[in-house]
C-alpha positions, 0 to 999 in steps of 0.5 A, a space after each residue: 860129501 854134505 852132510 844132509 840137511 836137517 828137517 825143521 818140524 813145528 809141534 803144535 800144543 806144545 802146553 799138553 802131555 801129547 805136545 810134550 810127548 812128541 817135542 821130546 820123542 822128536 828131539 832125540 833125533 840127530 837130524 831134526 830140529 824142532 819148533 814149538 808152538 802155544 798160545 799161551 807163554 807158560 806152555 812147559 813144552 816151549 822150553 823144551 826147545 831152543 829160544 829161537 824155536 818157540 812160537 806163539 800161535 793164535 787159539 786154534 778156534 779162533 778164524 786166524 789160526 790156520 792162516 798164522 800156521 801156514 805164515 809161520 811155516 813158510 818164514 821158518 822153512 817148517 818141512 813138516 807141522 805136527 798139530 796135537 791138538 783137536 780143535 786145530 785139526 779139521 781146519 790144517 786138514 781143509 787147507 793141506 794144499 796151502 801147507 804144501 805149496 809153502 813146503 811143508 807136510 802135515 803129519 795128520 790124518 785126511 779132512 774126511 777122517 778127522 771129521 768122522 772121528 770128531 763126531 761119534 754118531 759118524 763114527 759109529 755109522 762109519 765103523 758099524 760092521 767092521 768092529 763091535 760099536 755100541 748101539 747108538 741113537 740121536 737123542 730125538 724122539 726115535 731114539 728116545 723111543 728105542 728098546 733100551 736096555 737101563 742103564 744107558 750113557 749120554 754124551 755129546 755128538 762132538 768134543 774130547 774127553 768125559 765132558 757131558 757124559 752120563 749114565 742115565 738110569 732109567 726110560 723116565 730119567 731119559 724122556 725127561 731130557 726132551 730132544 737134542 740132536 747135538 747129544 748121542 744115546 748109547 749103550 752102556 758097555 760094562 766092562 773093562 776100558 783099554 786105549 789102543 795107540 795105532 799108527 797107520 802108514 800112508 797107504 791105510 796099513 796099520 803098523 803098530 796098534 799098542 793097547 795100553 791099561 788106564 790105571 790112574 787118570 787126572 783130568 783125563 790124562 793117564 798118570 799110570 798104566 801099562 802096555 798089555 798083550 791082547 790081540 782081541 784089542 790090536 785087531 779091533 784098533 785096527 779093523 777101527 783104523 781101516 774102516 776110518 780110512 786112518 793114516 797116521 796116529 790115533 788112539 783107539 778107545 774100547 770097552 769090553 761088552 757084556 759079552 766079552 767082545 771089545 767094543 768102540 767107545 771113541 777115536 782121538 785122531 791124534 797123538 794121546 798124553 800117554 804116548 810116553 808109554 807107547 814110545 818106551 815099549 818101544 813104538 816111537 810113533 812120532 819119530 816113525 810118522 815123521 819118516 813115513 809123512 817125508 817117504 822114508 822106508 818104516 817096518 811095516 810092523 812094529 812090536 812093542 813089550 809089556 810095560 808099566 809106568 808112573 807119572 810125576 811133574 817135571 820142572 823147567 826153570 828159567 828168568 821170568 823174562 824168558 817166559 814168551 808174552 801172549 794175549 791168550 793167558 794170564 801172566 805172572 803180574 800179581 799173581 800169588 800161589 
């Protein structure tokens, strides 16, 4: 008798919390071996791994990526390629066919999908009587002109995190802005803000929707939160997963309305830097994912207990010459702390 040979897996962004979060969970397999890959040399992931599995990729923006992706997984025999990083995502999706024929699977939710939840004002449209969403509007003079209810938010159409976010106070203050359809106005919704980790299998069925508290966050990363048992929260995320056509892993972000009802703020189709918590309350979505994308039988729910956690820094030392060169960010030369 054989053993059964071992599945290589490529785990993109391996510099972020997400990338960290899924190198780790996927190396306490004893059937896996894992790749890492950054475009920068100082990504702390890439040494998570062996020396012989660290890679450096182009920007995930830049016109190269994908076809760098797609060399890199046919040269080293990568089964399946996990991507935990936004900008990368649409462009691996548009091009899965390619991923496939050089034998290997992306572990990521469908072209279609990605591109509704990268775009908020998509998304609302998508998801709109399936759960709570906020009342949304371009910023255009239609929506300018809407019934608003100050105060309001405005955010970009597209793009990660709080960036470009804010609370507008009153009609004038908005006028002001004039006209752009790139931005979104929105209800402001009161109340308090949950994530929401789902995972879905392949056939749209969601397995696991875990919703998680954020009590302390930098640079827009949880540091600190706890898993919390609401169902009102698990079944929006998932009525939210449904109505995106989700298969795979995201994180469902909501707020409580001023009614009490959790409502949509926005979809991260991808694995959140908190995963860690998710994983220890005992829903490790990326080894389940994993499973799933190479048709290996998975509960078809999974539970998770309530628990808490901090964060802290972790250090990873090695010779300076170990540390991989790569155009994309500084080095070490002349550098002073």
């Amino acid at each position: 008798m054989t053993d059964s040979p071992r599945t290589r897996v490529l785990v993109t962004g391996a510099g972020g919390p997400a990338g960290v979060a899924v190198i780790r969970s996927l190396l306490a397999r004893d059937d896996v071996d894992v790749y890492a890959a950054d475009m920068d040399g100082w990504a702390s992931g890439l040494y998570l791994v062996e020396e012989g599995r660290r890679r450096i990729v182009p920007p995930g923006r830049s016109d190269g990526f994908v076809d760098a992706l797609i060399a890199m997984s046919r040269a080293d025999g990568i089964d399946v390629l996990f991507s935990t990083v936004d900008v990368e995502l649409p462009g691996l999706a548009a091009r899965r066919d390619e991923l496939e024929a050089v034998g290997t699977k992306l572990a990521a939710p469908s072209h279609d999908t990605l591109v509704t939840c990268l775009d908020k004002f998509a998304l609302v449209q998508r998801v709109g009587d399936q759960a709570r969403v906020p009342v949304t509007r371009l910023l255009n003079a239609e929506g300018i002109g809407a019934d608003w209810t100050f105060p309001v938010i405005i955010k970009p159409r597209s793009g990660a995190g709080s960036r470009g976010v804010r609370l507008i106070a009153d009609r004038g203050t908005l006028e002001a802005l004039g006209t752009d359809e790139s931005i979104i106005i929105q209800e402001n919704l009161p109340g308090e803000e949950f994530s929401v980790d789902v995972l879905a299998g392949l056939d749209g069925g969601v397995i696991a929707a875990v919703p998680r508290s954020r009590e302390r966050v930098d640079s827009g990363v949880s540091i600190a939160g706890r898993t919390v048992r609401r169902p009102e929260l698990s079944d929006t995320a998932a009525a939210v997963a449904r109505a995106i056509g989700l298969t795979g892993v995201a994180n469902v972000q909501l707020r409580y309305s001023s009614e009490g009802t959790p409502a949509l703020l926005e979809v991260n189709p991808r694995f959140p830097g908190a995963m860690p918590l998710t994983i220890a309350a005992g829903v490790d979505m990326p080894s389940l994912l994993l499973d799933l994308v190479l048709g290996r039988p998975v509960p078809s729910a999974v539970d998770f207990e309530e628990l808490a956690n901090v964060r802290f820094l972790e250090d990873v030392f090695l010779a300076p010459a170990d540390v991989l060169v790569s155009e994309n960010a500084a080095h070490a030369e002349g550098l002073e702390e």
